[in-house]
C-alpha positions in Angstrom: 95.6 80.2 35.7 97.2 77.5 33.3 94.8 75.7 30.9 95.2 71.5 32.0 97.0 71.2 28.3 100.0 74.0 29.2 100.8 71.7 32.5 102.2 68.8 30.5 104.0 66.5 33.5 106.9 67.3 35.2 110.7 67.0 34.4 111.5 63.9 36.6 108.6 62.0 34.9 109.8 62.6 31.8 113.3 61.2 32.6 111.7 57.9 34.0 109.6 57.6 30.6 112.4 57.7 28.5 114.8 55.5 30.8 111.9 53.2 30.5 111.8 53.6 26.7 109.0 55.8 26.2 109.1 58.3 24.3 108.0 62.3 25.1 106.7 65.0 23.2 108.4 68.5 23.9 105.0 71.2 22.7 106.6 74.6 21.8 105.1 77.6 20.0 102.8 75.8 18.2 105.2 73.0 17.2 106.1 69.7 18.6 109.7 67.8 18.7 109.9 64.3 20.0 112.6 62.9 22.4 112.8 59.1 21.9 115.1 56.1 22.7 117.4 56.0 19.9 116.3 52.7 18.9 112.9 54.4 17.5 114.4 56.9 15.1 115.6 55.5 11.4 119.0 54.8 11.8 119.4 54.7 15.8 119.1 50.7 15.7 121.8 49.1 17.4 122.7 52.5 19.5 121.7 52.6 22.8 120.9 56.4 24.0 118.2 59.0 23.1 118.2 61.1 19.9 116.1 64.3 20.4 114.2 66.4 16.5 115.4 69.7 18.9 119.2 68.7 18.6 119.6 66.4 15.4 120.5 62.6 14.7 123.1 62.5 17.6 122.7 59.6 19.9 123.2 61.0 23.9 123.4 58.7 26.5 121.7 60.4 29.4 117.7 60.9 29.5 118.3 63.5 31.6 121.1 64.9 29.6 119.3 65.5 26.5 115.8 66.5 28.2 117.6 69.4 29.9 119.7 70.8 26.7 116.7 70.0 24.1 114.1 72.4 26.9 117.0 75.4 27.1 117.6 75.4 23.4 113.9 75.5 23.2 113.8 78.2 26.1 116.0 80.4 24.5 114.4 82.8 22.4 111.8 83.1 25.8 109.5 80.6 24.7 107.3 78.0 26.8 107.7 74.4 26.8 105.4 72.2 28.1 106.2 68.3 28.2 104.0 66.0 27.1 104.1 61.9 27.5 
């Protein structure tokens, strides 16, 4: 049975937090990368998109977009990723 902490919430709630400008917390072998409006990250001011610590300072437009490629690049190696708000 999962512990409560490896359920994180689920992948459409994560979409709606960052289309409402909230930022998530990908938790991944011990290590945690942030997925954020761009407008939180130094040098994202004036962009409007996400910028995700899994895939660089590149500015995507889609919250769904970027959830889905940051989680497989994550996933790759076999690897468990839990979402976190």
């Amino acid at each position: 049975m999962a512990k409560k902490e490896d359920i994180g919430i689920t992948f459409e709630e994560a979409v709606q937090l960052l289309e409402e400008g909230l930022e998530i917390t990908l938790e991944c072998d011990g290590y945690s990368y942030d997925i954020a409006p761009s407008e939180d990250w130094v040098g994202g001011d004036g962009q409007e998109g996400y910028i995700s610590l899994v895939l660089g300072n590149v500015v995507y437009d889609s919250a769904e977009y970027i959830l889905r490629k940051s989680i497989d690049f994550l996933k790759e190696n076999g690897k468990t990723v839990v979402i976190e708000a």
